[in-house]
N, C-alpha and C positions, 0 to 999 in steps of 0.2 A: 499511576495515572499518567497516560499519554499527555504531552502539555502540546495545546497547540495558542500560538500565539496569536494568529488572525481571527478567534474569538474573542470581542471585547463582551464584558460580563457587563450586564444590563441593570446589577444595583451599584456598582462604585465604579464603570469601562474602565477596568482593570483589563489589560490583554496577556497576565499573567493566568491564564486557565487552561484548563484541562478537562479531556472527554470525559465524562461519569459513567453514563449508561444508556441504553439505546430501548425505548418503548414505545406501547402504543397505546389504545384506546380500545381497553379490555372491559371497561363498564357499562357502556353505551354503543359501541359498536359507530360511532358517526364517520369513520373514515378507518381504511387500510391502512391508512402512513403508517409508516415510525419515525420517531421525533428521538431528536438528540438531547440529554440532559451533560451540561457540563458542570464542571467546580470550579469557584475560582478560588486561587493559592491566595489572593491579598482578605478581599472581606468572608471568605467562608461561607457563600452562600451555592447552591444547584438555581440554574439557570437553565429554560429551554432554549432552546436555537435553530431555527428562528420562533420567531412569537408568532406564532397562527394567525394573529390579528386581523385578517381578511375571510377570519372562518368562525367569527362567536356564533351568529345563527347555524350551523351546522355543528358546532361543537357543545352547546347548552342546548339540546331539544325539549320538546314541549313536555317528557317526561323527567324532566328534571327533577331530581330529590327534593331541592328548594321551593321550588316551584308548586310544587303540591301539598297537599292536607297530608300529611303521616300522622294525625291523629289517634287514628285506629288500633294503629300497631306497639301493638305489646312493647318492643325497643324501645320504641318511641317514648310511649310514656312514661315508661321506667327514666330515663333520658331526659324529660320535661321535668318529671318531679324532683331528680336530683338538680338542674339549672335552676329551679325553683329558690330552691334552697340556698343554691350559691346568691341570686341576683337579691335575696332578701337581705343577707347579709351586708353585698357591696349597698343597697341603698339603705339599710340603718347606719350610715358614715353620714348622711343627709340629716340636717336637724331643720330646713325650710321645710314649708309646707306647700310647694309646688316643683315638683320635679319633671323635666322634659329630657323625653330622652329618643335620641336619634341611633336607630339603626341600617347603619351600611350593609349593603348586600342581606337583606332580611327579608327578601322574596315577598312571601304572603302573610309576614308579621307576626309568627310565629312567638318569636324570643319577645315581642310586645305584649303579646296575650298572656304572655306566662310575667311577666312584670306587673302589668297591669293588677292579674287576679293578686297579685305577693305585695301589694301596696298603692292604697286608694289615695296618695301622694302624687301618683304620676298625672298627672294633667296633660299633658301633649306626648304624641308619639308618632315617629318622625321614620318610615319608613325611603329610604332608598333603593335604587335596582333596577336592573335590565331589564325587567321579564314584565308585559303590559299586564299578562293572562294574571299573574302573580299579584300584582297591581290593581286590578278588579277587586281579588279576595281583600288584600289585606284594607282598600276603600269601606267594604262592604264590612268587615270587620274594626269600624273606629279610627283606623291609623291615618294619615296624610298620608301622601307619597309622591313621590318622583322618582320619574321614569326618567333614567338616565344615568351618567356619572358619578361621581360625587364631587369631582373637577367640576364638573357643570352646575352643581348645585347649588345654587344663591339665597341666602336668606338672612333676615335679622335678629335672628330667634340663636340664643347662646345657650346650649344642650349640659346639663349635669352631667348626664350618664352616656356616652357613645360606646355602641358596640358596633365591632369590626372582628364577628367569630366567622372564622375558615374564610377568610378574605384576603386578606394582604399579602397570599400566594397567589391571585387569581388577576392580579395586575401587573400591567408592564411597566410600572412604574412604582414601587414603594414607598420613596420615600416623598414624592409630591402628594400622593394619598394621604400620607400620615400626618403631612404637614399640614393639610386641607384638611385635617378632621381636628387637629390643634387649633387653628382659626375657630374651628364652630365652638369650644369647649367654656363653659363657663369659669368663670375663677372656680375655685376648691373643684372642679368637677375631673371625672375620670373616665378613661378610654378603656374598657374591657377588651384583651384581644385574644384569640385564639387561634393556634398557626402550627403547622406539621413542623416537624424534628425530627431532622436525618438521619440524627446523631443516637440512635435506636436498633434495640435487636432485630424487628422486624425488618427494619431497612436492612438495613447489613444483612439478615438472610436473603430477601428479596431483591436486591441492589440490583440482579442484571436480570429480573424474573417480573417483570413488569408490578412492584412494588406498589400498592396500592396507597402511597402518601405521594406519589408521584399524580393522580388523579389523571394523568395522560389524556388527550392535551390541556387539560385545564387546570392544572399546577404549573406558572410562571418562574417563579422565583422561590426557593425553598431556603428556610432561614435552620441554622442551630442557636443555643441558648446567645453564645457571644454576638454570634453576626447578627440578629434581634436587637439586644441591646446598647449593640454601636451602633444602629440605625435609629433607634430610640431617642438616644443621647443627642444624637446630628439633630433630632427633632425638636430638643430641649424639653424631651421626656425624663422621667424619673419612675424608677422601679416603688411600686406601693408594695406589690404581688407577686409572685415568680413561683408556680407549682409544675411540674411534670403530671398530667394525665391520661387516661388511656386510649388509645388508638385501637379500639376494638372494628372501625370500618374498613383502616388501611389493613389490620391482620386478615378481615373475610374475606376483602377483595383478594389477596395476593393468594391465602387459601384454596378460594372456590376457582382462580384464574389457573392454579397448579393442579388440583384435581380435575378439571376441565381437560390440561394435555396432557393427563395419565389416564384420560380416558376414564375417569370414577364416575363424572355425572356428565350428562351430554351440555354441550353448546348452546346456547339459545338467541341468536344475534338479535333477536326481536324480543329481549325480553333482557333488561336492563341488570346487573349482577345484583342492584341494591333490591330488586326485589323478587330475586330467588328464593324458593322456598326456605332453603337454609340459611340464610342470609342472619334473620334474628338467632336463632340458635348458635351460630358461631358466633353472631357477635357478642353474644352473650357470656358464652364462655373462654374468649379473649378477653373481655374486660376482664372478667373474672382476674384473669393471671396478669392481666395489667396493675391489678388495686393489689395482687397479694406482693408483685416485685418492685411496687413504685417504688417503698424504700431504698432501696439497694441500688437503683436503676434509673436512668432518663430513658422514659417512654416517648412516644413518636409525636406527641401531642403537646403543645405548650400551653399553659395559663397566665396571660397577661395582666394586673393592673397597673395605670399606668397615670401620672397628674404632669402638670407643666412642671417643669426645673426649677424655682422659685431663682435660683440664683443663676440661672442661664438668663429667666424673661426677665428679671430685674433693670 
């Protein structure tokens, strides 16, 4: 890895970094660039450079994955009914009988509805997020919401349960996010997070093949298991939870983006990768080979749970 010193890394400005890899924006098609991802040798995190920051509306279009109902789709709900299961579990840790819980970057409220149906405990649900259109649905579906930051977000209301899935690569700043979501957190209560790992076969095949944990431009800051947990720590977080799971979206994309320049199935710039015809089909059968190597293997995918430090906030 080339070191280049006049990149300061954007989660510890370390200027000990180095170029990674060079991609684009193979899902969406929102622009021609290519965008530099680097590593830095001190906290182990991939960093873009520069941060698009003057390009979110052109870079989240109104066909965002988030953004919309994926109800329908077979993935999908395979996908719902397995978080199902997880979020029952994290909230039988609860023995009150009012549970609120606040989700970051949770679009149209999606991971609320599926909480909601898995336990008639939750009394408030607290969606954040960029997206107004997004913001309508999850209104119209029960949730509160704010439109906006979660740096911006103000309230008096102390959340059990915060999630922060596929998010905390999606900012130019991590570790004020994570400490703004510590503020909201109840005593006993706990932050679910979920976040790409680099530290993965798919990456390593894909590394300089426009890798689809890269989310090009929309992957910031890309964490492995360590550099996660030191930013964690810095938060006066504590490990509840720590699983490897499967990365069956970053395998399709990288897939459908390499059969595309072998000429297998044609191009479609107007027509988003995530909702290619093959799209569930492969994702399907990468998780497959996700659940059968998770033993042996760290997968691209991280599973966080996470409570304050007791001996940190003391």
């Amino acid at each position: 890895m080339e070191t280049n010193n006049h990149i300061s890394c954007y989660n510890c400005r370390s200027n000990d970094t180095g170029h990674y890899a060079t991609a684009k924006d193979v899902e969406y098609f929102t622009d021609n660039d290519h965008y530099e991802y680097y590593q830095c040798n001190c906290c182990k995190v991939l960093f873009i450079h520069p941060q698009p920051l003057n390009k979110l509306q052109q870079i989240y279009p109104s066909n965002y994955y988030s953004f919309n109902d994926n109800s329908k789709s077979v993935s999908f709900k395979i996908k719902n009914k397995l978080d199902g299961l997880f979020f029952k579990k994290q909230l039988s840790r609860f023995s009150k009988k009012d549970i609120k819980v606040l989700d970051i970057g949770g679009g149209t409220g999606a991971n609320c509805d599926i909480i909601k149906r898995n336990d008639n405990r939750v009394t408030e649900t607290q969606v954040v997020d960029m997206d107004a259109t997004a913001g309508q649905t999850a209104i119209q579906k029960g949730h509160t919401f704010f439109y906006g930051k979660i740096e911006d977000f103000e309230t008096t209301v102390q959340y059990d349960l915060i999630l922060m899935l596929n998010l905390i690569e999606h900012v130019a700043d991590p570790e004020t996010v994570l400490k703004k979501a510590v503020s909201l957190l109840n005593a006993g209560g706990v932050i679910i997070i979920q976040t790409p790992n680099y530290n993965s076969l798919d990456a390593s095949i894909f590394r300089r093949k426009n890798w689809g944990g890269y989310h090009c431009p929309r992957h910031w800051i890309i964490f492995n298991k360590t550099s996660f947990m030191n930013l964690a720590k810095k938060c006066g977080l504590m490990e509840v939870h720590f699983s490897y799971t499967q990365g069956a979206a970053f395998w399709t994309v990288s897939i459908l983006h390499q059969l595309q320049q072998w000429k297998m199935i044609k191009a479609d710039e107007k027509r988003p990768l995530v909702y290619h015809p093959l799209f569930g089909i492969i994702s399907m059968c990468t998780a497959a080979f996700d659940f059968i190597r998770k033993p042996f293997a760290p997968l691209s995918q991280m599973l966080i749970v996470l409570k304050q430090d007791e001996k940190i906030n003391s």
